[in-house]
N, C-alpha and C positions, 0 to 999 in steps of 0.2 A: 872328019866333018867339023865346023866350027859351027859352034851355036852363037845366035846372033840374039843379043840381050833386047828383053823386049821393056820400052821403055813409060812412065807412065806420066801426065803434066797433070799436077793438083795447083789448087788456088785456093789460097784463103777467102773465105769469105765471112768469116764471123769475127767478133772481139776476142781476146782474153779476157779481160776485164771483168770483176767476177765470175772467173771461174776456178775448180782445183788446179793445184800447184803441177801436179801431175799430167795434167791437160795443157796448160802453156809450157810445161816441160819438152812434151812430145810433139805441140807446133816448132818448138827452137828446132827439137829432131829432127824433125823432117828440112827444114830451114828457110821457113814460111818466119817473117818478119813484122810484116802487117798486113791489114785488107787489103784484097787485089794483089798483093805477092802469090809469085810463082815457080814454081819448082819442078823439075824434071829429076824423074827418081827412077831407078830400076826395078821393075816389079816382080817383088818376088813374097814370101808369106811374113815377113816381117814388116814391111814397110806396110803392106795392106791391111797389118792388125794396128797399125798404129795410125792409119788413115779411116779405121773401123772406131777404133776409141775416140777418134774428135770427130765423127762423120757430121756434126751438127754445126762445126765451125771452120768446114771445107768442101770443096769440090773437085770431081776427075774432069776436067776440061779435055784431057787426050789422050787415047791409050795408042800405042805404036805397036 
């Protein structure tokens, strides 16, 4: 059986701009650039704890 990766689209929606280093670290992470940048990531528990740490300075626009 193949498993079929389920996929997830985040948006930025907030600044970096004062905020911790550690917080614009893991927008670079995920690889959200600025407002309204978008990203498709594969979701798995890694990526949604780092989507959990900036949850104030993004959004799940689509889960597949």
């Amino acid at each position: 059986m193949s498993k079929e990766k389920i996929m997830i689209t985040v948006e930025q929606t907030g600044s970096p701009i004062r905020r911790p280093a550690d917080q614009k670290a893991t927008l670079i992470g995920l690889g959200l650039r600025g407002i309204r940048s978008r990203k498709t990531l594969e979701d798995n528990p890694s990526t949604r704890g780092m989507i959990r740490k900036i949850q104030h300075l993004v959004k799940i626009v689509e889960d597949k």
